[in-house]
C-alpha positions in Angstrom: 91.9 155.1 128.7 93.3 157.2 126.1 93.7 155.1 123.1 95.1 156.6 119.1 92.6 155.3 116.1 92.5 155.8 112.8 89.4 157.6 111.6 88.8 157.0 107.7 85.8 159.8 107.6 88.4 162.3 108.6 91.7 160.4 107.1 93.4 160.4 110.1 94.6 159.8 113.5 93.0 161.0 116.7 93.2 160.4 120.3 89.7 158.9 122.0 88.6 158.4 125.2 87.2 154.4 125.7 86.5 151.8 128.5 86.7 148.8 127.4 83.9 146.3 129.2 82.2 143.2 128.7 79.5 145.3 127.8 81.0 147.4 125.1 83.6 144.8 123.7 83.5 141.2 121.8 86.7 139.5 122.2 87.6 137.4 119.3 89.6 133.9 120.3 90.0 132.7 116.5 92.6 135.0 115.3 94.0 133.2 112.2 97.3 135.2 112.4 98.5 138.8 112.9 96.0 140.3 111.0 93.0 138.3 112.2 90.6 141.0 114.4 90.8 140.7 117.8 88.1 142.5 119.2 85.3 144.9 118.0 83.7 147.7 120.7 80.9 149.8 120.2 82.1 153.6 120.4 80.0 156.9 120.3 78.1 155.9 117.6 79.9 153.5 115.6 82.4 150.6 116.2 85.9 150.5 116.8 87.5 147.2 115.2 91.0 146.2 117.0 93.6 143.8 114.9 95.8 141.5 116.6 98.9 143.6 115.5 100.3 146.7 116.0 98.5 148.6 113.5 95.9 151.5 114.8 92.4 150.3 115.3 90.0 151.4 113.0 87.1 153.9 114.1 83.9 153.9 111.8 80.5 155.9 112.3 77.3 155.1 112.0 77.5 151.1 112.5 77.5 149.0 115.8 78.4 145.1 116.7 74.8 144.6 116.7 74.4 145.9 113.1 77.4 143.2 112.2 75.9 140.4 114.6 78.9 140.5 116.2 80.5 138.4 113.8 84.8 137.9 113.3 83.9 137.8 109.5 81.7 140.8 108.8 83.9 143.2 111.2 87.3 142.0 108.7 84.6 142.7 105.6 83.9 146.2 106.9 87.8 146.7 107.9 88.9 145.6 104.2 86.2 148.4 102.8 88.3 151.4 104.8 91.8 149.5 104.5 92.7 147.0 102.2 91.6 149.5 99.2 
C-alpha cells in the first residue's frame, strides 16, 4: 500500500511503498492519548514510527525495532529527537 511519510534526512514528504505484517509491525495497545505511538515497522533499512493521530508517520534510516527493543518509550524518545525540536 502506498502510504505519505515524513522523511527528516531529506525534510520532507514522500510517497513509500509498505506491507504492513505481523512480521514487520509492533502494534502498540497503551496509547496514552492522541499523540501516544501506535505502531512502529521496520522499512528498507530503518523504522517507520506511526502516531495515533493524523499526523504523517515518521521515516528514519539506519535504526530498526530490534535496535529500540521494540519498546512504546524508546520509539516516542527517537520521534521527539526528529519532531518535538
Amino acid at each position: 500500500m502506498q502510504q505519505t511519510v515524513y522523511n527528516p534526512q531529506k525534510g520532507r514528504l514522500e510517497t513509500i511503498n509498505i506491507d504492513f505484517t505481523d512480521e514487520n509491525t509492533t502494534w502498540f495497545d497503551e496509547c496514552e492519548d492522541n499523540h501516544g505511538i501506535f505502531s512502529i515497522t521496520d522499512l528498507q533499512g530503518g523504522i517507520l514510527i506511526e502516531e495515533a493521530d493524523y499526523t504523517y508517520p515518521l521515516y528514519v534510516y539506519d535504526i530498526s525495532r530490534a535496535d529500540i527493543g521494540h519498546d512504546h518509550g524508546k520509539a516516542r524518545e527517537l520521534h521527539r529527537q526528529y519532531i518535538d525540536k
